[in-house]
DOGULUM-402083 format. One record per atom (N, C-alpha, C): residue in three letters; x negated, y negated, z. Coordinates in steps of 0.02 Angstrom, whole numbers, plus 32768, in hexadecimal, padded with zeros to 4 digits. Each point is the difference from the previous one (the first is absolute). Layout:
! DOGULUM-402083
ALAXYZ/...
This chain:
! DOGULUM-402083
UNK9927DD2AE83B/UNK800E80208040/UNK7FD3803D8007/UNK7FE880038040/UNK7FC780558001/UNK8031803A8015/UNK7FE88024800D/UNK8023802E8023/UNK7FFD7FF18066/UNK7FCA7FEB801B/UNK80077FDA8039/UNK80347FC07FF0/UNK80197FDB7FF9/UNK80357FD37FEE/UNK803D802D8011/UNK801680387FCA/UNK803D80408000/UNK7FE9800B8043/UNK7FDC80198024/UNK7FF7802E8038/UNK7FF97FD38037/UNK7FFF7FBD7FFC/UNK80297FD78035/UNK80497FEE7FFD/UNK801A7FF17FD4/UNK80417FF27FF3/UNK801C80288018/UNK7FFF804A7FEB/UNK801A80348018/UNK7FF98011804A/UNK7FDA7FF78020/UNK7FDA7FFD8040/UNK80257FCA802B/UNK801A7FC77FDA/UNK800A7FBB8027/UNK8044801A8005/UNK8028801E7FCD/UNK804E80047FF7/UNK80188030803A/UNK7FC5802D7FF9/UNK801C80368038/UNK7FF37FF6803C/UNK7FE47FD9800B/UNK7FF17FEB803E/UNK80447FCD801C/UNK80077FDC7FCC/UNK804E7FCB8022/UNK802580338007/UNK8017802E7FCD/UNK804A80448008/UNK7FF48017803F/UNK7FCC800F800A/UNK7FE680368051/UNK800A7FDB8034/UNK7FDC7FA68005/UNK80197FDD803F/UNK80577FE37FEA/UNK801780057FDE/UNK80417FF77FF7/UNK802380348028/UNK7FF2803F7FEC/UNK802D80338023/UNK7FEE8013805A/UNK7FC280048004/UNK7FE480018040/UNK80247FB4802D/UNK7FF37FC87FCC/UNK804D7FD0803F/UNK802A80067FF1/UNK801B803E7FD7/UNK80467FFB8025/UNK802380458026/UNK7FC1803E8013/UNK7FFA80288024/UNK7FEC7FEA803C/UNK7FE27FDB8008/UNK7FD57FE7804D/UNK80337FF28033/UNK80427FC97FDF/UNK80228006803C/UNK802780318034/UNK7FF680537FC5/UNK802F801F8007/UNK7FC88035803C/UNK7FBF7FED7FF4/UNK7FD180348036/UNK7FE3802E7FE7/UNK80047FEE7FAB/UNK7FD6803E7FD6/UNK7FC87FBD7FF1/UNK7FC880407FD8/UNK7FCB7FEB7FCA/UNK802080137FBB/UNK7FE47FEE7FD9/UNK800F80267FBC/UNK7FE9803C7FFD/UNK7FDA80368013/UNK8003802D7FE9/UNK802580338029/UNK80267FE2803D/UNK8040801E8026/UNK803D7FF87FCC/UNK800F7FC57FDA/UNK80227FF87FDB/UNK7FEB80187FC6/UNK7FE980167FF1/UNK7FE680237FC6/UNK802380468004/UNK7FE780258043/UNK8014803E8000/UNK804D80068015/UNK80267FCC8019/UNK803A80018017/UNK8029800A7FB2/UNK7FE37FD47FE5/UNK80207FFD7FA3/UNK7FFB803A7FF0/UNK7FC280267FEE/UNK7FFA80367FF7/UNK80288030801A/UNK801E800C8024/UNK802080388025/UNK80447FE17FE8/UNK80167FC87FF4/UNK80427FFB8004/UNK8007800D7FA3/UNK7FD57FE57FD9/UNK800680187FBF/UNK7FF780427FFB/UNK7FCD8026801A/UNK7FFB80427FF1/UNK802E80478031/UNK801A7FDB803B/UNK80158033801F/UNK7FD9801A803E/UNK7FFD803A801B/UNK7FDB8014803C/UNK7FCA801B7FBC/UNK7FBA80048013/UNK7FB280097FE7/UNK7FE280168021/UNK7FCA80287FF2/UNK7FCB800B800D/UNK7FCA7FCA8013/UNK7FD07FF5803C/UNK7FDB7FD27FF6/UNK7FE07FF37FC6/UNK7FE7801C7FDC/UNK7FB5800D7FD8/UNK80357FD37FBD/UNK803A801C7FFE/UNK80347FCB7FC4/UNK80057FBD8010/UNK80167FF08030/UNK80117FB78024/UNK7FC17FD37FFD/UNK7FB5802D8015/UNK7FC27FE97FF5/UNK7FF57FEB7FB3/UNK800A80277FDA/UNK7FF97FE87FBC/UNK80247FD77FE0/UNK80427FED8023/UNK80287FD17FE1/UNK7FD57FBF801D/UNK800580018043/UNK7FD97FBA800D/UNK7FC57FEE7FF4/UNK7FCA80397FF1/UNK7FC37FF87FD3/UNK7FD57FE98052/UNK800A801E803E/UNK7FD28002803C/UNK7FDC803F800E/UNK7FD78009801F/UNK7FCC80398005/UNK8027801F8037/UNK7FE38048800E/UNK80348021803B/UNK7FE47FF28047/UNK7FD17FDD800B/UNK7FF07FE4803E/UNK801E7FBD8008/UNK801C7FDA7FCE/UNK80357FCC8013/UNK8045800D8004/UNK800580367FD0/UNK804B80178004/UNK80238027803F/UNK7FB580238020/UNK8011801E8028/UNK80177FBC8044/UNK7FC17FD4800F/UNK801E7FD18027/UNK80337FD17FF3/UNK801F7FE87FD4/UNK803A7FE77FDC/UNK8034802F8016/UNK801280507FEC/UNK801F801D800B/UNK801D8009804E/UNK7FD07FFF802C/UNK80007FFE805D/UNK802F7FBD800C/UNK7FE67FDD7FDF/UNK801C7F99802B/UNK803E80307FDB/UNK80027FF77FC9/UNK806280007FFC/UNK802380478005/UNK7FE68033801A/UNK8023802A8052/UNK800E7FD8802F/UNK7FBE7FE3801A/UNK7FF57FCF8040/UNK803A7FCE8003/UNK80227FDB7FBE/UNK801F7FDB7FFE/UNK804D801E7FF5/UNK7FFC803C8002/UNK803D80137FFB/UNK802480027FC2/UNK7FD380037FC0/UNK80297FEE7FB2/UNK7FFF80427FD6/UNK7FDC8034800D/UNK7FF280327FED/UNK7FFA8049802B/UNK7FFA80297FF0/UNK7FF2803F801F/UNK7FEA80347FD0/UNK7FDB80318023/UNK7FCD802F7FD9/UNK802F80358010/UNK8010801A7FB2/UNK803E8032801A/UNK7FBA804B7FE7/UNK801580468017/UNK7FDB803E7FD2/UNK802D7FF57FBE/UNK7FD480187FE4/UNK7FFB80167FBB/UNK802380287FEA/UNK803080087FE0/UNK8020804E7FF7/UNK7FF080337FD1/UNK7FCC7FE27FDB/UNK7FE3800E7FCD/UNK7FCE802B8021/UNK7FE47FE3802D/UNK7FA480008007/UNK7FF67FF68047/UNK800980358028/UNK7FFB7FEC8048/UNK7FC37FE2802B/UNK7FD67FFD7FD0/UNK7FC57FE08007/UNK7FFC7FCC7FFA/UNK803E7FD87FFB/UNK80097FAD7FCA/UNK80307FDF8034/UNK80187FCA7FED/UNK80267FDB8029/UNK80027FD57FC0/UNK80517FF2801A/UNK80197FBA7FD6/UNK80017FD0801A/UNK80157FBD7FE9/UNK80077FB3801F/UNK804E7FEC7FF0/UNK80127FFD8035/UNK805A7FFF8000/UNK80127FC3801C/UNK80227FC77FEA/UNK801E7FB3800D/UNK802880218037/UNK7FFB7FDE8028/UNK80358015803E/UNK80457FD28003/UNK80237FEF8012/UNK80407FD87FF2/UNK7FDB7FB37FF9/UNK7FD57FE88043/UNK7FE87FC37FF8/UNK7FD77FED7FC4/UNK7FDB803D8005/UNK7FEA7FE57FBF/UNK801F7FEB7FAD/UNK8033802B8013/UNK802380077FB6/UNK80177FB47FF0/UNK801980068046/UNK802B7F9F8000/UNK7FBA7FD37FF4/UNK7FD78004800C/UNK7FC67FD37FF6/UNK7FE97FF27FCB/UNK7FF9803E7FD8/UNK7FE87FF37FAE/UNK802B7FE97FDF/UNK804980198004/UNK80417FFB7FDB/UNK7FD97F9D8006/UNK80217FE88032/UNK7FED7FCD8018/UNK7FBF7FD37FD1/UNK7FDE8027800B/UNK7FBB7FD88003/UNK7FF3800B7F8C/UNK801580197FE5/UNK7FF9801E7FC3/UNK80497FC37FDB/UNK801B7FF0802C/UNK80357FD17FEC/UNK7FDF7FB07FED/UNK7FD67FF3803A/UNK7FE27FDA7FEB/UNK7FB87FEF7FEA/UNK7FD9803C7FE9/UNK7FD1801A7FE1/UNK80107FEF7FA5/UNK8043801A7FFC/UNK801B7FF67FB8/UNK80127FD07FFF/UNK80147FBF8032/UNK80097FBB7FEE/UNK7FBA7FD87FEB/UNK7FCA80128033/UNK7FC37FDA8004/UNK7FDC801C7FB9/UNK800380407FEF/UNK7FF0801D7FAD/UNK801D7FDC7FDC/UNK803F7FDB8010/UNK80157FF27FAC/UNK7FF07FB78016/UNK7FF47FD08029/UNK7FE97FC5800A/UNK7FC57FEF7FDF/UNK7FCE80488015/UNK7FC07FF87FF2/UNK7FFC7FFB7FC3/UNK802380217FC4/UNK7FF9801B7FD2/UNK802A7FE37FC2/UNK80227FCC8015/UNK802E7FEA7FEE/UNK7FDD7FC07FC5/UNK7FC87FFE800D/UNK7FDD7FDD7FDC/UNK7FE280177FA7/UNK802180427FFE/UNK7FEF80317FCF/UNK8040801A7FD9/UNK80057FF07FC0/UNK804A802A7FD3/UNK7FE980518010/UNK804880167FEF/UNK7FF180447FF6/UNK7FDB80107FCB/UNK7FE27FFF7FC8/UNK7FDC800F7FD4/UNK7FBD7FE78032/UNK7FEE7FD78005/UNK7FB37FF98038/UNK7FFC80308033/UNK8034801D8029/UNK7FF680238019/UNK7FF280397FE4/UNK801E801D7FE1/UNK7FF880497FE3/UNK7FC07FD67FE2/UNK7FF67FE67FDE/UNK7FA380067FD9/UNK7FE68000801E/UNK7FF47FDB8063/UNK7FDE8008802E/UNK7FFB8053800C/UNK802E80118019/UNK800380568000/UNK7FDA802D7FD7/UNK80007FEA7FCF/UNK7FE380267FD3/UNK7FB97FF87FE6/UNK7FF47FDD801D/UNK7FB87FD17FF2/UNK7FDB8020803A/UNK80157FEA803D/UNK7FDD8010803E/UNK8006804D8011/UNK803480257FDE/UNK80178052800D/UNK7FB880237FCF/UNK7FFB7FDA7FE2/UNK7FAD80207FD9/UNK7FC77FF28035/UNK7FEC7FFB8038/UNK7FCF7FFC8019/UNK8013803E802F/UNK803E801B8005/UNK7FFD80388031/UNK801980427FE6/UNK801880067FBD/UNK800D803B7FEC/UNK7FCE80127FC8/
């Protein structure tokens, strides 16, 4: 096996997980990286952009337009900062809350479908295998 061989596999896998989750956001009127940041906020709480940006791993000229559609859509709101009046947070608004609640329900069904093909010991060695290319 080369290392091009690893760096398709890896490439091919993430690519099914990503159109896996993106159909099953699509019907709801997101992209994935709307759902990305919707997750984000509901795991982390109200944020800072520049945090929410780094969770989803998008640049701040996407985050920033990502961030607009879901105002626009009514799932979020840019609250001030209380910290940092120079800042603004990203706050789930009721619809939104119901949406992720929602949508993260069956996010964790389609994860363990996907994945289901793997013991827990494969998983954790996957983790730990692939967690060395980013720390």
């Amino acid at each position: 096996m080369t290392d091009t061989d690893l760096l398709r596999a890896i490439h091919r896998s993430s690519r099914r997980l990503t159109d896996d989750v993106a159909e099953l956001v699509r019907p709801h009127g997101l992209c994935i990286t709307e759902f990305g940041v919707l997750e984000a906020i509901s795991a982390l709480g109200p944020q800072p952009i520049q945090v929410i940006s780094r969770r989803v791993l998008v640049t701040s000229g996407s985050m920033t337009y990502t961030v607009n559609q879901l105002v626009k859509k009514g799932l979020i709101l840019r609250e001030p900062d209380e910290a940092d009046s120079r800042r603004f947070r990203l706050v789930l608004t009721d619809e939104g809350r119901a949406l992720i609640e929602g949508l993260l329900e069956e996010h964790h069904a389609l994860m363990e479908r996907d994945f289901s093909i793997y013991s827990e010991e494969e998983k954790a060695g996957l983790v730990a295998l692939l967690g060395r290319l980013w720390q």
